[in-house]
C-alpha positions as CSV (number, residue, x, y, z in Angstrom):
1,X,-21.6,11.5,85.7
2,X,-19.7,11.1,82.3
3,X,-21.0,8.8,79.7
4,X,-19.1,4.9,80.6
5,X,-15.9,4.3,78.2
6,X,-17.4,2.5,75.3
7,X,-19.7,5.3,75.3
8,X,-19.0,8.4,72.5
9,X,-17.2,9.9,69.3
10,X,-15.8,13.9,71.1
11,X,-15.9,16.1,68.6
12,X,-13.4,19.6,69.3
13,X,-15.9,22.2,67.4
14,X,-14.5,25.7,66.2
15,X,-16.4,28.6,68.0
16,X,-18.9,29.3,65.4
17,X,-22.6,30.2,64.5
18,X,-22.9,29.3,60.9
19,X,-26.2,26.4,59.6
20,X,-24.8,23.3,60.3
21,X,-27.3,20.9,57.9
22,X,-27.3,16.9,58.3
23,X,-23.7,16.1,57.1
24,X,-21.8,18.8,58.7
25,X,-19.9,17.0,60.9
26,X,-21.0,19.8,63.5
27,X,-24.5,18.4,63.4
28,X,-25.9,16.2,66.0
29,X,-28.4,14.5,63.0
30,X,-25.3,13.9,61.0
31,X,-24.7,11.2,63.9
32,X,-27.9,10.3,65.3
33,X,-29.0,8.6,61.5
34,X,-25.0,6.6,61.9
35,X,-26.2,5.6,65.2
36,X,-22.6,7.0,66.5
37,X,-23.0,8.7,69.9
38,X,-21.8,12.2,70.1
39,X,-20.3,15.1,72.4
40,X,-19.3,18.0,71.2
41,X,-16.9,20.6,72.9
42,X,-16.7,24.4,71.8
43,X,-13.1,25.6,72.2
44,X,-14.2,29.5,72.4
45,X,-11.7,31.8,70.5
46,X,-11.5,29.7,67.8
47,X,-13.0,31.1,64.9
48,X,-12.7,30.4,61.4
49,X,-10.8,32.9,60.8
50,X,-8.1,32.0,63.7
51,X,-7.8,28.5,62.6
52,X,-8.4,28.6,58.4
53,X,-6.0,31.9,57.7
54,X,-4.0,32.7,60.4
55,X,-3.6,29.4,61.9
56,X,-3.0,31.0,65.1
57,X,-0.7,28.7,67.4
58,X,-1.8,30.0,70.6
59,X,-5.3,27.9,69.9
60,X,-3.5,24.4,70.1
61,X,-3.1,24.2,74.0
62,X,-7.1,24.9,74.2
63,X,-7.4,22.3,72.1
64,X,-5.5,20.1,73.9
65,X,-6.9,20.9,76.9
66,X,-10.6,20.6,75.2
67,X,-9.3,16.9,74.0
68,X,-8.1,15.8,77.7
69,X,-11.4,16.9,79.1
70,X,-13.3,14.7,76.5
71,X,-11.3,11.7,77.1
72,X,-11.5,12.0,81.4
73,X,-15.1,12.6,80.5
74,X,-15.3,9.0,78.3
75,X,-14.5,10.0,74.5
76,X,-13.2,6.8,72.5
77,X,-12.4,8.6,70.0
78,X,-11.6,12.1,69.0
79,X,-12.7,14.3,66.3
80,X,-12.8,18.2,65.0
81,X,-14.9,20.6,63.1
82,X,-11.8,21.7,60.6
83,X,-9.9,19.9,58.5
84,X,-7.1,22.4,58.6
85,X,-6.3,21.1,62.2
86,X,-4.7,18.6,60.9
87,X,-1.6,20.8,61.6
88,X,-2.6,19.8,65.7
89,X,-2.7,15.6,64.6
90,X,0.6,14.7,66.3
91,X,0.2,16.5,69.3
92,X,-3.5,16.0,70.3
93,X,-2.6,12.3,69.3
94,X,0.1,12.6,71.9
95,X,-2.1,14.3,74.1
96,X,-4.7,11.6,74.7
97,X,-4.3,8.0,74.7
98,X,-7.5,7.0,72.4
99,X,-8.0,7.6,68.1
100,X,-7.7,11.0,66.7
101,X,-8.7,12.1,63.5
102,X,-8.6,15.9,63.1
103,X,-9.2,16.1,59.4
104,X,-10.5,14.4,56.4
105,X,-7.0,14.9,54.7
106,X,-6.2,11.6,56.9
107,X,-7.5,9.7,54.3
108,X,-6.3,11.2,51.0
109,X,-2.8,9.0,51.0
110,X,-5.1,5.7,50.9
111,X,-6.4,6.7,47.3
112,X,-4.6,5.5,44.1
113,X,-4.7,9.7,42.5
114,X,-6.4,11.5,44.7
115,X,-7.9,15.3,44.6
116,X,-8.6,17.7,47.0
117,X,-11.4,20.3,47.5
118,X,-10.9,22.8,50.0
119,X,-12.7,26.3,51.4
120,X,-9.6,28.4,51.1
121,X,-6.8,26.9,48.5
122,X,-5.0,29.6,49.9
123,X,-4.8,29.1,53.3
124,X,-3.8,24.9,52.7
125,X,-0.2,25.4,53.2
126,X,2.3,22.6,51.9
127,X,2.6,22.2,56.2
128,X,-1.0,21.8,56.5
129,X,-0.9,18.7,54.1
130,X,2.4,17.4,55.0
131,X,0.9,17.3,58.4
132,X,-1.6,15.1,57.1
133,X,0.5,12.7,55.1
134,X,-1.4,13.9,52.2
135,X,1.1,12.7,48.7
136,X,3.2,14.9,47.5
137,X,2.0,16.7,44.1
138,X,-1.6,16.0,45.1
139,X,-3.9,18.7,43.5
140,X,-5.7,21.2,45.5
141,X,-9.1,23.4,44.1
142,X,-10.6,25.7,46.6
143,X,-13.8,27.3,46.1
144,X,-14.1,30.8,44.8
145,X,-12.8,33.5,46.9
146,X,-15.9,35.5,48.0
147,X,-18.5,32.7,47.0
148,X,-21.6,32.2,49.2
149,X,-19.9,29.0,50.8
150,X,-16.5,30.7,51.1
151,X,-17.7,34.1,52.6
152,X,-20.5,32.9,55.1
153,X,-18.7,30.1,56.7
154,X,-15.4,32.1,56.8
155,X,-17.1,35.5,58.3
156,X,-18.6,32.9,60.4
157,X,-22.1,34.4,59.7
158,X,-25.4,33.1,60.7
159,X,-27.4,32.5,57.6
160,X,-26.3,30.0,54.6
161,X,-28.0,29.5,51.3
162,X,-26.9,26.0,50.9
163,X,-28.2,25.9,47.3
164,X,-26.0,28.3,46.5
165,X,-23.5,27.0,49.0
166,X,-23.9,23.4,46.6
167,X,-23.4,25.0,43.9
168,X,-19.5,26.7,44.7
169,X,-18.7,23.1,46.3
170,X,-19.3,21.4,42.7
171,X,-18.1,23.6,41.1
172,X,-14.8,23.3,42.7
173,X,-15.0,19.7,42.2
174,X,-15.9,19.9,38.3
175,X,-12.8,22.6,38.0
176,X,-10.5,20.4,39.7
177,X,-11.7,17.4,37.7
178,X,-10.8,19.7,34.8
179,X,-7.6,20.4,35.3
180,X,-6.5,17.1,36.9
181,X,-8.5,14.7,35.0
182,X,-6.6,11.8,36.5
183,X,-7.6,12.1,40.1
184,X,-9.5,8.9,40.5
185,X,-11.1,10.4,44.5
186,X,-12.0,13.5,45.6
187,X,-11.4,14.2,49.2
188,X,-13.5,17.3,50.7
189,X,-11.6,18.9,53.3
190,X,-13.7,21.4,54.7
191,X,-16.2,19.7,57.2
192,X,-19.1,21.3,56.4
193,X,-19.3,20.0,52.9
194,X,-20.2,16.7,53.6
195,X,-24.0,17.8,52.7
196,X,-23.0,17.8,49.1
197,X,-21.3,15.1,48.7
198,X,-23.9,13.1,46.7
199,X,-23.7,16.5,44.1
200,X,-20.2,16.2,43.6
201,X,-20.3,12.5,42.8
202,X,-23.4,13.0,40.3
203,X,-21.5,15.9,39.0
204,X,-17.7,14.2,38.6
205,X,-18.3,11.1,38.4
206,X,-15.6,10.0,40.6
207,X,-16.0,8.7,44.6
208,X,-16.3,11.0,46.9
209,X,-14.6,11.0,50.7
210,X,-15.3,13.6,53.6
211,X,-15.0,13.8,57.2
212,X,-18.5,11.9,57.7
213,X,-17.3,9.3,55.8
214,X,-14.1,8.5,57.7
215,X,-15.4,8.9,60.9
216,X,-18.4,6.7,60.1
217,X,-15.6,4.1,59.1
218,X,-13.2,4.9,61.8
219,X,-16.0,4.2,64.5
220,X,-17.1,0.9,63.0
221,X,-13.5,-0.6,62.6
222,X,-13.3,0.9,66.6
223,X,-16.4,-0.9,67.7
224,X,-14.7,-4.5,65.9
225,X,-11.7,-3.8,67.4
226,X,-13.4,-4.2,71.1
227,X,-13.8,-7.3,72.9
């Protein structure tokens, strides 16, 4: 028996092995202390590496498939563990008939100058954010190529320092404040950085918005919504 209608946030996870501390949206605590029931679904295949630089399109029917499943099975609303899928938004949005939010991107056009910090600057294509309705001209800082954050979650390894792994997310966040001193929000789009967002907000000064926060949003204004 599936969980009744009202009942859960389904959350499309990349196939992965990496820590996932309180804050990584692919942590059940991260939801359990937002009192936000939770389901996640591993699409297998999809690695890090398939989804963050090859962007391999034979992974969106799984994902649409993995979506449908969630929703017969009593999702309200629809989630995933990579903010680069926002490239999938229209058609797993099309796919389902409840709320989809693939990535944390969502959010950046709501911000007066906003600022993004990514895993792989690279790999964020000008489709990737345009798929996202992310503003034109909108500054992008990745961490550093090779960094302890950047290597273990892209090799998809099994151990994380996540001082160190603190450490490379601010200091993509100070760099970008650096160069772009105007950005007024940072918007983290990897989401396994939501575990230092209070670091880079002591460290920038400036608000700080990831996938835990819009979800944790998005399911409140849902639960208002309902009769």
């Amino acid at each position: 028996m599936g969980m009744p209608r009202s009942g859960f946030l389904g959350i499309l996870m990349l196939d992965t092995r990496f820590p996932r501390p309180a804050g990584d949206v692919g942590s059940p605590q991260t939801w359990r202390r937002a009192g936000i029931p939770v389901r996640f679904m591993t699409v297998e295949g999809a690695t890090p590496q398939r989804i963050v630089k090859d962007a391999d399109p034979a992974l969106l029917q799984p994902f649409v498939d993995a979506a449908r499943r969630l929703v017969r099975e009593g999702a309200t609303m629809l989630s995933t563990s990579c903010g680069f899928l926002a490239s999938y938004q229209d058609a797993l949005s099309q796919a389902v008939d409840v709320p989809v939010i693939t990535s944390s991107l969502l959010q950046a056009a709501r911000f007066a100058r906003p600022g993004i910090v990514t895993i792989d600057a690279a790999s964020l294509t000008p489709s990737v954010l345009a798929a996202a309705r992310v503003p034109d001209a909108t500054p992008v800082q990745g961490v550093e190529p090779g960094c302890e954050f950047h290597r273990r979650i892209l090799s998809n390894h099994r151990t994380l320092d996540l001082q160190r792994a603190e450490q490379d997310v601010v200091r993509a966040a100070m760099k970008l404040i650096e160069r772009h001193p105007a950005v007024t929000d940072i918007v983290m789009e990897c989401t396994n950085m939501p575990p230092y967002r209070s670091a880079v907000s002591g460290a920038t000064g400036r608000p700080v918005h990831d996938m835990e926060t819009l979800l944790v949003d998005a399911w409140a204004a849902l639960r208002q919504d309902k009769p």
